[in-house]
C-alpha positions, -999 to 999 in steps of 0.1 A, spaced: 251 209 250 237 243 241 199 248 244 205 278 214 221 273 179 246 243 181 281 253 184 311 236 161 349 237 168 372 233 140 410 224 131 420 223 97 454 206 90 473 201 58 476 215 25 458 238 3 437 206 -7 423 198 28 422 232 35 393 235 7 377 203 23 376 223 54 361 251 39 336 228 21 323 211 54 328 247 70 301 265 44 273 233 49 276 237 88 267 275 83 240 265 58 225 239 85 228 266 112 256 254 129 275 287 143 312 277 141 331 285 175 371 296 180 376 275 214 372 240 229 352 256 256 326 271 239 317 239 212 296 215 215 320 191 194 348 196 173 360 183 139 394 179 133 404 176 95 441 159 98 471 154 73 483 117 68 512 128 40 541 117 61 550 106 93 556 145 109 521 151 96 505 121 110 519 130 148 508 164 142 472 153 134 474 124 165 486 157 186 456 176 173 429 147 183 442 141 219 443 179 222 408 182 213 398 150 226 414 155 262 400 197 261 365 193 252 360 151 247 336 154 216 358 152 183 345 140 146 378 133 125 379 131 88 414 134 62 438 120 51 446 103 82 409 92 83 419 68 56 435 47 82 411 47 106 429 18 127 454 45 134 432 69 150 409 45 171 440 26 184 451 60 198 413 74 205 390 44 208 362 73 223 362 95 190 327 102 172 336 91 137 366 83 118 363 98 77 387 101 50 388 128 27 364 145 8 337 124 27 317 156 36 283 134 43 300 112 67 312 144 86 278 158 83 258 127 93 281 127 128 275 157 134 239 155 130 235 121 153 255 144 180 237 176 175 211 176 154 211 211 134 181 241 142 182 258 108 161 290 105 155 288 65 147 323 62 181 335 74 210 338 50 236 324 71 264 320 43 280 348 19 272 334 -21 311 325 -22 309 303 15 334 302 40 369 311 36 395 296 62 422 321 37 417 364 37 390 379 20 410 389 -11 426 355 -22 410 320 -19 420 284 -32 404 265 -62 399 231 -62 395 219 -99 397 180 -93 401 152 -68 426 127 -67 452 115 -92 460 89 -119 501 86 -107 516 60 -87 544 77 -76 565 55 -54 570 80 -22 534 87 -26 502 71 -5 480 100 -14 458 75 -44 455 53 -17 438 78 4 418 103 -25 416 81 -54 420 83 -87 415 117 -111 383 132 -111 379 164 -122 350 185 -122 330 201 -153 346 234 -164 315 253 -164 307 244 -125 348 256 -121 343 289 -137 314 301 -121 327 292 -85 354 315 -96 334 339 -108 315 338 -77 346 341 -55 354 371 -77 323 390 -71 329 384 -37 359 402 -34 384 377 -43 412 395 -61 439 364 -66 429 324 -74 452 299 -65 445 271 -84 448 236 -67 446 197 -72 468 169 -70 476 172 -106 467 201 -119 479 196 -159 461 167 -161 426 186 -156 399 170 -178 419 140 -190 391 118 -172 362 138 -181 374 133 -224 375 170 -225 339 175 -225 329 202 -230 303 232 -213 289 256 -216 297 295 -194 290 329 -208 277 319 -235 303 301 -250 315 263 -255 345 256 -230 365 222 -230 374 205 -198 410 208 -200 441 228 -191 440 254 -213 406 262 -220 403 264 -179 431 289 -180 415 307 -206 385 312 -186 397 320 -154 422 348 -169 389 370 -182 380 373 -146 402 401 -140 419 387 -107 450 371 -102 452 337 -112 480 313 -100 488 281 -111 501 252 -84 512 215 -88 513 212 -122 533 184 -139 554 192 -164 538 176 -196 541 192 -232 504 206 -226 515 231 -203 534 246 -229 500 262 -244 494 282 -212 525 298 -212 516 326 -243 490 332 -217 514 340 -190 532 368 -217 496 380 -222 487 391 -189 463 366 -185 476 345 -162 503 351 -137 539 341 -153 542 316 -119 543 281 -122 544 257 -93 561 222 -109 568 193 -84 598 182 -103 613 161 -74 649 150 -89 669 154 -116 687 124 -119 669 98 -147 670 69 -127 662 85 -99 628 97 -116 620 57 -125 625 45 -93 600 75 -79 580 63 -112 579 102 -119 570 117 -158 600 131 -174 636 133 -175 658 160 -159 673 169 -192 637 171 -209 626 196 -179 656 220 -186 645 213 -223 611 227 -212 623 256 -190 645 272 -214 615 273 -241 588 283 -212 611 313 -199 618 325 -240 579 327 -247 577 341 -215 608 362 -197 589 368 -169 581 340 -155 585 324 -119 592 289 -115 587 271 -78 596 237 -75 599 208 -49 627 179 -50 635 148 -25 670 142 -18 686 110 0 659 87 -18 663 49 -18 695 40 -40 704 78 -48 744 80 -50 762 109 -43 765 111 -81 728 117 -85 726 138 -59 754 158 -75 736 155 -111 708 169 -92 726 202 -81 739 206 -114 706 212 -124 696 235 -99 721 254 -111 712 248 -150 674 257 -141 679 286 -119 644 281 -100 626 311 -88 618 291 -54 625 258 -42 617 232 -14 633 205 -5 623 168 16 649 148 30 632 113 27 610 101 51 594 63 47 557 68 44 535 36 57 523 20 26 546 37 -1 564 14 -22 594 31 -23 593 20 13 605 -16 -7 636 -3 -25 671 -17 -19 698 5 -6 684 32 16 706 61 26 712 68 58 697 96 79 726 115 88 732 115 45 701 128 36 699 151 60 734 163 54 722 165 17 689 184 21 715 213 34 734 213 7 709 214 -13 694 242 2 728 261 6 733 258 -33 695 271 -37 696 299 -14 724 316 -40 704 308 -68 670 326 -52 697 352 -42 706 360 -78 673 357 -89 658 380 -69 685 411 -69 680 416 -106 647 428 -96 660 453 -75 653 492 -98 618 474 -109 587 484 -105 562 455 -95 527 449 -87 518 439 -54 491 429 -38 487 435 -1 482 411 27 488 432 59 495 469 72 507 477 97 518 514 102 538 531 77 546 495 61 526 471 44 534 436 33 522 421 3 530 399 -24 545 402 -58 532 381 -86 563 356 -82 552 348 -42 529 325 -32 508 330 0 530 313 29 553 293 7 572 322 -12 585 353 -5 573 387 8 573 421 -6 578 451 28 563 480 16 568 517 25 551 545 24 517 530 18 496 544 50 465 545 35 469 507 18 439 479 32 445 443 21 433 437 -10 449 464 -26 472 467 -57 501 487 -53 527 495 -82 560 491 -56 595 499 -68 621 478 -52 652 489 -36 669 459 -18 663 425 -12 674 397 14 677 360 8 639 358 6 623 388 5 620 424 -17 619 458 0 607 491 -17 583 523 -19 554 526 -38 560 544 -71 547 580 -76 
């Protein structure tokens, strides 16, 4: 063990959500003194925040905890994987602590019974914003835990709980904070995020001066007078969300939505025990895109799920074609311990849904194709992630950080990340824009 300030090892696995837990337990180490350490060597212990989603993501965290366990032999592990604890000690009887997610204290009290903290209280050891795991100029924003669906596929309840969303005022000046900080896009995260406030009544608080409700659109509101970038993930598409849309044509929020629709096939939707019907979400696209021309619309689906014939599966191209989606993703099936669609008769076979998820792709990859080369002879804003030489790479408003596309642009030598940049594109490929910035 050191004899100076205690050193902490970290691996964050997972989504945007778990990153945010890692940065959570991240910021109170710093606060407690903790200096946070880039190898297995040179910590005292390390934490390992896993993924428990599916059944890649639970080996990945197991690989993660025998790597850490077998290279330095001190590991605390918390996630979503922490929810079934059984798993991990079965594998790693000699861990610290087993947590599941969002349990920060338990994290924090095995740490301390390891190595207690030496905090100097007259240092600042933490910017006002905390630590980022993401680059300086974008950061996530976690309005609520949990969620209030049972989806079928889905053990994620199970392992977060129910909805609970936090007070809008306490949301608006985090991002206010991250905005002072440097913070030039918001990328707003939670399980669900268009049900924001349903649990809290819409109560509402009380930030610069004015009375905000907890809810969808009011949070919107507020976040798009921060002057930043604000994007919108996982929300489901319920009538509400058509309020936020004017805001999109305003400028206020980026025209970029991120809707898990999953499927298109009715049936298909009840058995997954998802809102909506596919022809009410085409319904709903047509009237988002005439308020709002602009916009960019990311989805995910799950083909080759329990009972789907190749009827729904072909219902369900149909409407990729009907929808023309900005960006898509797409899950062959995988059986996740304790889901309940685990029970449904007639699963398909591996080699189907595999064969399917191809397809599906193949028929997407022409629709992204088309979508993007009509932007070729525009001008768009772009903000930079990386330079490197006489090209930079950044992002339009319509890409997401690591799940969208990129923008390559040239002639911007003097461009740092962080920067806007009016670029006018040229060409595209299958994922990506090319162009120069405008004169």
């Amino acid at each position: 063990m050191s004899l100076a300030q205690p050193k902490v090892g970290f691996v964050s696995l997972g989504c945007p959500k778990a990153l945010v837990d890692s940065e959570r337990i991240l910021t109170q180490l710093r606060v407690e003194g903790y200096e946070i350490v880039p190898s297995y060597d040179a910590a005292d212990l390390v934490v390992v925040n896993t993924c428990g989603f599916i059944d890649a993501a639970v080996e990945e965290s197991l690989d993660a905890i025998g790597e850490a366990m077998a290279e330095n032999g001190k590991v605390v592990v918390t996630g979503c994987l922490g929810a079934r604890a059984e798993v991990i000690r079965e594998r790693f009887p000699d861990v610290l602590s087993v947590s599941g997610p969002q349990d920060y204290e338990s994290v924090m009290r095995a740490v301390h019974a390891q190595l207690p903290p030496k905090h100097d209280p007259f240092l600042d050891l933490v910017p006002p914003q905390g630590l980022k795991l993401t680059p300086k100029h974008y950061a996530y924003l976690k309005i609520s835990e949990g969620c209030n669906h049972r989806c079928s596929f889905c053990i994620i309840p199970s392992m977060r709980g129910d909805l609970v969303s936090r007070p809008i005022d306490e949301v608006l000046v985090e991002a206010e904070t991250l905005v002072r900080g440097g913070v030039r896009e918001i990328l707003v995260i939670s399980q669900d995020t268009s049900a924001y406030g349903v649990d809290r009544r819409y109560e509402p608080r009380s930030w610069r001066g004015r009375a905000w409700r907890s809810r969808f659109r009011d949070l919107c509101e507020g976040l798009g007078e921060l002057g930043a970038w604000v994007r919108l993930h996982y929300v489901y598409p319920y009538p509400h969300v058509d309020e936020v849309v004017p805001l999109m044509a305003e400028g206020k929020v980026l025209p970029y939505l991120d809707v898990p629709f999953q499927h298109a096939s009715p049936r298909i939707l009840r058995l997954m025990k998802r809102p909506a019907s596919g022809e009410r979400n085409l319904d709903r696209i047509r009237a988002w895109r005439a308020i709002c021309p602009a916009l960019t619309i990311r989805s995910t689906f799950i083909v080759g799920f329990p009972g789907e014939t190749e009827a729904e599966f072909e219902e369900l191209l149909a409407f990729l074609e009907e929808a023309e989606l900005d960006r898509v993703g797409c899950f062959a099936y995988s059986p996740v311990e304790g889901a309940a669609a685990n029970a449904l008769p007639d699963p398909v076979p591996e080699d189907v849904r595999e064969a399917r998820r191809e397809r599906f792709m193949a028929t997407q990859a022409a629709i992204s194709r088309r979508r993007l080369e009509r932007k070729v002879g525009t001008t768009q804003q772009v903000l930079i992630d990386e330079v490197g030489g006489s090209v930079a790479v950044g992002r339009s408003s319509a890409d997401a950080p690591e799940i969208d596309g990129r923008v390559y642009v040239h002639g911007a030598r003097k461009a740092k990340p962080g920067d806007f940049l009016d670029v006018r594109i040229e060409r595209t490929d299958e994922h990506d824009l090319h162009g120069w910035v405008a004169r």
